[in-house]
N, C-alpha and C positions, 0 to 999 in steps of 0.2 A: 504494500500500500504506500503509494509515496505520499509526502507530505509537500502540500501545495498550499497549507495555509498559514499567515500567522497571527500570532491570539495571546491575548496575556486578559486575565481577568483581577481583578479590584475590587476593592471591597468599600465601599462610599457611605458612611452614614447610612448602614445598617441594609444597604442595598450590594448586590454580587455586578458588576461591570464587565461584560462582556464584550471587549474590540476585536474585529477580529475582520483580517483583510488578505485575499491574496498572495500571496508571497511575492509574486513577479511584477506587484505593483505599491508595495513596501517602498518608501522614499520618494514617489512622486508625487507632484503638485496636478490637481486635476481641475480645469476652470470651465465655464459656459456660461456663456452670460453672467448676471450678477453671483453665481453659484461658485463657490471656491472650497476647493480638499484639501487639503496637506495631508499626507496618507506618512505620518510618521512614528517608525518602527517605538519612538520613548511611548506613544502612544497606542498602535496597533497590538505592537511585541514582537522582540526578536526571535522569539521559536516557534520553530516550524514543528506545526501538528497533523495526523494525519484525518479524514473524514471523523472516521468513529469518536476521536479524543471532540474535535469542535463538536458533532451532535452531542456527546454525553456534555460538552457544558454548556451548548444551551439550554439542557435541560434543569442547568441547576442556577443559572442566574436569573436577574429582576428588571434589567436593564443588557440590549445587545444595541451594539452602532456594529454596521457591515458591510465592508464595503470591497467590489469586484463578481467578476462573472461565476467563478465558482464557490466562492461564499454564500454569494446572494443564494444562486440556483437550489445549492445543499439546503439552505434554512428553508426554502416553498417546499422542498420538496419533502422536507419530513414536519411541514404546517407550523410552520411559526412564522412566518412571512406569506403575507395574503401579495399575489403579485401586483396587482390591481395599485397597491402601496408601494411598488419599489420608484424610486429618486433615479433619473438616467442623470450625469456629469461627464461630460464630456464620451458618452459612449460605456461608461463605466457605471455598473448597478452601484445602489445606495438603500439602504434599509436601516430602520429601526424597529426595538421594539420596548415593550415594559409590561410588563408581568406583575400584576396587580392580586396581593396574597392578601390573604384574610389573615386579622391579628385574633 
């Protein structure tokens, strides 16, 4: 299984942060129109994970930002991302999401 993604997750005032972005587009700046990315790894993460490791943590965070073609694709494809909601930037998918738990 190779590993095409990368992902570092965080812990924010009591919420799990899930970033998590392509690997081959790790360090680029992605613009269109007013719309602007900085896709940087202090932010995304610098390890690379492979499918199974990202689904198993979207399934444990509160908060995902996602961003590229095979990130996005994996998160619709196992229903956490409605596509209907995905953000195009420069040709590059963009998604969020927030996970709303009962106290």
């Amino acid at each position: 299984m190779t590993e095409k993604i990368n992902m570092k997750i965080s812990s924010i005032n009591g919420e799990v942060l899930l970033a998590a972005a392509d690997s081959s587009i790790v360090g680029k700046v992605i613009r269109e129109g007013k719309l602007h990315l900085d896709i940087r790894a202090d932010f995304y993460g610098d390890i690379r994970v492979n499918d199974d490791t990202f689904v198993s943590s979207l399934e444990i965070c509160t908060i995902a930002n996602l961003v590229g073609k095979h990130v996005v694709e994996k998160a619709i494809e196992e229903g956490y991302i409605d596509p209907d909601n995905v953000l195009s930037i420069d040709n590059i998918p963009h998604a969020q999401f927030t996970r709303m738990l009962e106290s």
